[in-house]
KOLBAFI-948303 format. One record per residue (C-alpha): x, y, z. Coordinates in steps of 0.02 Angstrom, whole numbers, plus 50000, padded with zeros to 5 digits. Example, Ala and Ser with C-alpha at 12.3 -4.5 7.8 and 13.67 -1.06 7.14 Angstrom:
2
50615|49775|50390
50684|49947|50357
//
This chain:
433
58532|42983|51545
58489|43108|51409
58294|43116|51331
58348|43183|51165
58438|43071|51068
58450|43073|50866
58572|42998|50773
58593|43151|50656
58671|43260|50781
58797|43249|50930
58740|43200|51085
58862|43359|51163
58737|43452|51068
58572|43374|51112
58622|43371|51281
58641|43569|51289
58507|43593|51197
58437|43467|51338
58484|43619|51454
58417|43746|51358
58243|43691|51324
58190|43629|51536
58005|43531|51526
57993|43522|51332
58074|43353|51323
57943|43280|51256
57895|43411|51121
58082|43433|51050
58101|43231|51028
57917|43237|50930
58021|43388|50833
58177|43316|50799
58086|43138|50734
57983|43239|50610
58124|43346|50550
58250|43188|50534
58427|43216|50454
58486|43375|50386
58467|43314|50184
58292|43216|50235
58122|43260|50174
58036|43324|50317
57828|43329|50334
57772|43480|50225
57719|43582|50350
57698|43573|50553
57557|43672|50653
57604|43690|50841
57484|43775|50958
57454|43826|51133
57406|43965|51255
57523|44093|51285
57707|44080|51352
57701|43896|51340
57880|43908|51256
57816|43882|51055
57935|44029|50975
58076|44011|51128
58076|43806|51079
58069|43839|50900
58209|43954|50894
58303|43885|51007
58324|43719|50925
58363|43810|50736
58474|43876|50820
58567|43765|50913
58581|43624|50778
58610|43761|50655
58443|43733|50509
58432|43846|50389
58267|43949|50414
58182|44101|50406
58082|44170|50579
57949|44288|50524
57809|44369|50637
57640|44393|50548
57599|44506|50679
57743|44652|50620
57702|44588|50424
57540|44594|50422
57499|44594|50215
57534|44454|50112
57656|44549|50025
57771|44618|50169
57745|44430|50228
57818|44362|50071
57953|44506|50046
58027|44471|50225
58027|44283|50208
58150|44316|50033
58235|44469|50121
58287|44359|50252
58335|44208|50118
58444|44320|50003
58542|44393|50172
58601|44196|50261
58749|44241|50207
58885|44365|50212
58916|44375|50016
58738|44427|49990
58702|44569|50141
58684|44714|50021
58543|44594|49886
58422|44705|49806
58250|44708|49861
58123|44593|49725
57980|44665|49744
57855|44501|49776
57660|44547|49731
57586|44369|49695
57613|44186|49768
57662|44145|49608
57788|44273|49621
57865|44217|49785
57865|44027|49729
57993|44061|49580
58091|44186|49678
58112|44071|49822
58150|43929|49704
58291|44046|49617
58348|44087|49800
58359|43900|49866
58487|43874|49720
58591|44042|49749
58603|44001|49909
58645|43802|49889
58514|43735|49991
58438|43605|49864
58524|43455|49983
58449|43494|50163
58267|43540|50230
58245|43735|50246
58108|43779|50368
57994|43942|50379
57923|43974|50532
57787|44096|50556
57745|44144|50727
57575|44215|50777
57498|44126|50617
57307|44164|50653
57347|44343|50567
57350|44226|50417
57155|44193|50410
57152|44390|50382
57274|44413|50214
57198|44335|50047
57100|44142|50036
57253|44091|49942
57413|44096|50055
57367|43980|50197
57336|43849|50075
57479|43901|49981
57613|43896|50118
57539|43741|50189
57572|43648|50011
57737|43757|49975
57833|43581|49962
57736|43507|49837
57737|43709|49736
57916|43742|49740
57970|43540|49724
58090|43599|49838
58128|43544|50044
58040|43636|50121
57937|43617|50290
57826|43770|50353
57800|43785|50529
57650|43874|50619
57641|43930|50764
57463|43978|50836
57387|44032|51014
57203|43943|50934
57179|43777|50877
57197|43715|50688
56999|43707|50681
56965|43905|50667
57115|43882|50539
57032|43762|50412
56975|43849|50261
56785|43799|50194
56862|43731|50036
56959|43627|50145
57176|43620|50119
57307|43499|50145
57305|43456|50340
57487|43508|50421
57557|43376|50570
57467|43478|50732
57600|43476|50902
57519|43566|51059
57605|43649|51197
57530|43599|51345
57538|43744|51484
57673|43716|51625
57621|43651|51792
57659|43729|51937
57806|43610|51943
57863|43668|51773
57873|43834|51814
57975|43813|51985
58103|43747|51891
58119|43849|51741
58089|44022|51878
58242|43931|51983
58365|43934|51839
58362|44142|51853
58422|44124|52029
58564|44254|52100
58758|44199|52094
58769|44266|52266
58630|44166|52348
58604|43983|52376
58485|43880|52260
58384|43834|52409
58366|44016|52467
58304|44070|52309
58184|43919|52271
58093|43964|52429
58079|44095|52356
57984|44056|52197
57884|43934|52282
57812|44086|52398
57785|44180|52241
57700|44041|52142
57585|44003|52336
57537|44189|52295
57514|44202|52129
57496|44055|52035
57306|44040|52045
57283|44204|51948
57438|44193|51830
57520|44065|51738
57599|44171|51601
57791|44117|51622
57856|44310|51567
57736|44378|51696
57814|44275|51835
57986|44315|51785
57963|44500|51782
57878|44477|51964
58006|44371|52025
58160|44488|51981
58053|44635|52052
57996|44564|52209
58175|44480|52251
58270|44628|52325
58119|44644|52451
58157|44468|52488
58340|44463|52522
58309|44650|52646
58311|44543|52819
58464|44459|52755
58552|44586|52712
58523|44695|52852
58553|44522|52961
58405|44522|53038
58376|44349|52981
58482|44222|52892
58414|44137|52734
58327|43985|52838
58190|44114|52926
58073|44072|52810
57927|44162|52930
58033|44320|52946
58072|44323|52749
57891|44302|52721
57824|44433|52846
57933|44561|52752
57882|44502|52593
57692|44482|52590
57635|44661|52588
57715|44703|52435
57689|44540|52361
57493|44598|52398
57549|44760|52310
57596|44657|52137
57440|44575|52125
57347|44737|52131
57434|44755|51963
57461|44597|51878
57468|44612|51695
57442|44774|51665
57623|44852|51684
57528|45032|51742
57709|45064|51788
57904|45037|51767
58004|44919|51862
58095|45084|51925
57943|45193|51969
57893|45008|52071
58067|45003|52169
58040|45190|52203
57879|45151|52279
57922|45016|52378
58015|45135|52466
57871|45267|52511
57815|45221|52715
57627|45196|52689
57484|45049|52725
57512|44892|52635
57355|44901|52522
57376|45079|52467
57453|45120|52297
57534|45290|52260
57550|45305|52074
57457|45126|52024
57300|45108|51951
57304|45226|51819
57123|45128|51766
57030|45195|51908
57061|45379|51853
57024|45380|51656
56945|45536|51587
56760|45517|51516
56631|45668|51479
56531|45757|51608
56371|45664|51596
56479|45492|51563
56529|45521|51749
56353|45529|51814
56286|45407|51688
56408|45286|51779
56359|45304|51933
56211|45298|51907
56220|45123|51820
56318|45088|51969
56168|45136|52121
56050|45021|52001
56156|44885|51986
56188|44867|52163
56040|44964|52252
55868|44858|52243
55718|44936|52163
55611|44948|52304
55741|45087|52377
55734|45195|52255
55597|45298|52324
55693|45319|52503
55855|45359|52417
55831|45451|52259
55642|45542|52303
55637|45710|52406
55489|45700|52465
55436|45511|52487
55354|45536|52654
55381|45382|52789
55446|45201|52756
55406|45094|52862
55563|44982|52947
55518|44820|52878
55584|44649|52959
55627|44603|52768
55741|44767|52764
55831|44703|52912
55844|44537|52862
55931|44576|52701
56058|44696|52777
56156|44553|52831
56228|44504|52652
56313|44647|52535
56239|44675|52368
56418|44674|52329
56433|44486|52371
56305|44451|52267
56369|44560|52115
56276|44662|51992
56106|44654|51945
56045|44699|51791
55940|44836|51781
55825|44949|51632
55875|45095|51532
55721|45194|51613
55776|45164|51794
55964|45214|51738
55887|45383|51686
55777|45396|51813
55941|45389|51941
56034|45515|51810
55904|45642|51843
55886|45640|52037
56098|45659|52064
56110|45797|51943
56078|45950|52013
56028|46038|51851
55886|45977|51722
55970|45840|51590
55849|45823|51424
55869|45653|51364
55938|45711|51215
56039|45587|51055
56211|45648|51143
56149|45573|51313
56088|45412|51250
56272|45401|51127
56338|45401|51299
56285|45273|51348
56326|45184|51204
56515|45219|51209
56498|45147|51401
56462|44994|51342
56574|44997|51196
56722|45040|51354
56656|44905|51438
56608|44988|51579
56442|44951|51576
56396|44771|51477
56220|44737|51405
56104|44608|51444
55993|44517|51315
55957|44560|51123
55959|44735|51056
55773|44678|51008
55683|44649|51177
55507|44739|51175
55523|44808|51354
55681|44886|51286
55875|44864|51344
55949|44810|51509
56110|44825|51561
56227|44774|51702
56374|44900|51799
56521|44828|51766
56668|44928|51842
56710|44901|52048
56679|45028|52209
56856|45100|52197
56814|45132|52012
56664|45242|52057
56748|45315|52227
56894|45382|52100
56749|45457|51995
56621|45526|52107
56775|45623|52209
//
């Protein structure tokens, strides 16, 4: 039994749009009832939300496109002035069809410029009997351009007395949208995020001609066990999933194992899948340079090539400056005389000392710590004398601005600033070498 059903369209093509669109049911039914037949006025304009890769501009594109609407897909992102906005949402207009390719570009300065040119363009184009949507993806870049065009777009029915329906589509929610002077409210739709359910099924649809379903949804269901709890970005798990897969399928096809030895599959898959989430995210290198490296011998938790992070470049004193924020973040202050002082004489082996051996300061994570301490540390690792000069302190400054150190409290505390180390041991191993 099909979900999507409308009487406006044929159910072959509701039913591979069905296909093409897996867990967003619900969300393309809500669509297809607001947008109602081809020559109906639909609701003047549509704000759909949601975090990231939960399937807004694939859904939205994907049903245009399928039940063939005439629209316009426009990122604010790439046009990112009101006029290239405006130009590219004509440019795109004037070039539907075939006749019209080589149009000449209108240059479109104003709102009221763009209304009567898209008016003169809905006629030229003979699109006065069906609903034309505009759909703007990555529409919070639209608080930034002029007070005007958010209102504008959102009342562009009622402006051009044409139909029209503007769609939105927005990572944040409509309430850091809303102007002060308040506007006409669109129809809000959100995206929920997929569950880990979802996202089986959607991964399983990539799987391999040459291997079973079942072998392959293993699988993804090992790679979600792994890496589901820090990552639910959908593009994120695809890339890892076609990486990772040869790795998989080695025992089988060196038949070492057939495709039911799940414990032998996942033996010869877990160090590299420990690899990956070294480097979730960030990309640090290709899929090729990662397929080359899979193939160096070496320990599991080593990475040739990978963290490109834990080797950036900062100024000499920067260095020091961050180790040093490092030994007070994670060093208490009552050993800074037996580490950092020459001559300090004897300490006495306190029970206390002893007692607090047995947990890591690196359990309990950084501790915040004051500017003169930070300096203090600075001077005894640096072999020669460092004036605490304007270029030392600027340092410092750009630390925090690189987030490598963060600071704690109000720039107007009385006993001065405080700041916290916020960059791990490997970070500062890569450094002090």
């Amino acid at each position: 039994m099909p979900n999507l059903e409308h009487s406006a369209y044929p159910a072959a093509t509701l039913l591979h749009l069905e296909s093409l669109v897996p867990c967003r049911e619900s969300q393309v039914s809500m669509l297809l009832s607001i947008f109602g037949e081809r020559q109906q006025l639909s609701f003047p304009s549509i704000f759909i939300y949601g975090h990231t890769s939960s399937g807004k501009t694939y859904v939205m594109q994907t049903l245009l496109n399928t039940l063939q609407l005439p629209h316009v897909f426009v990122n604010c992102v790439e046009h990112f002035t009101s006029r290239l906005l405006l130009e590219e949402i004509l440019i795109q207009l004037q070039n539907r069809s075939s006749e019209t390719k080589e149009a000449a570009h209108v240059p479109c300065d104003t709102f009221n410029d763009f209304v009567r040119l898209f008016k003169q363009a809905i006629v030229s184009q003979d699109l006065q009997d069906e609903t034309f949507y505009i759909v703007l993806d990555r529409a919070e870049q639209l608080r930034e351009m002029e007070a005007n065009v958010l209102p504008a777009f959102l009342r562009l029915q009622e402006l051009t007395a044409r139909n029209v329906t503007v769609v939105l589509l927005s990572e944040i929610v409509w309430e850091l949208f809303r102007p002060n002077t308040g506007c006409f409210e669109p129809f809000t739709l959100y995206f929920p995020d997929y569950s880990i359910g979802h996202l089986q099924k959607i991964l399983c649809q990539n799987h391999p001609p040459e291997y079973s379903a079942d072998f392959y949804a293993a699988y993804i269901n090992i790679l979600l066990g792994v890496f589901y709890m820090v990552c639910r970005d959908l593009k994120e798990l695809q890339h890892l999933a076609a990486l990772n897969f040869s790795k998989y399928c080695e025992p089988v096809v060196r038949g070492e194992a057939n495709e039911r030895d799940t414990r032998k599959l996942w033996k010869n898959i877990e160090p590299h899948l420990k690899k990956a989430m070294q480097t979730v995210y960030l990309r640090e290198i290709s899929s090729s340079q990662w397929e080359r490296l899979q193939h160096n011998e070496g320990e599991a938790g080593q990475l040739k090539g990978l963290s490109a992070h834990a080797h950036v470049e900062l100024p000499y004193y920067s260095k020091f400056l961050l180790i040093a924020a490092y030994l007070a973040s994670y060093n208490p202050v009552r050993t800074d005389k037996r580490f950092f002082l020459k001559h300090h004489g004897k300490i006495k082996k306190t029970n206390f000392m002893k007692k607090h051996e047995k947990t890591s300061n690196h359990l309990l994570g950084p501790k915040p710590f004051p500017l003169d301490r930070l300096l203090a540390i600075l001077y005894s690792i640096v072999d020669n004398r460092v004036a605490p000069t304007a270029n030392i302190f600027s340092q410092i400054t750009s630390l925090v601005t690189l987030q490598l150190l963060s600071m704690v409290g109000n720039n107007d505390q009385l006993d001065g600033p405080r700041y916290k180390c916020t960059v791990s041991l490997d970070f500062i191993r890569a450094i002090a070498r």
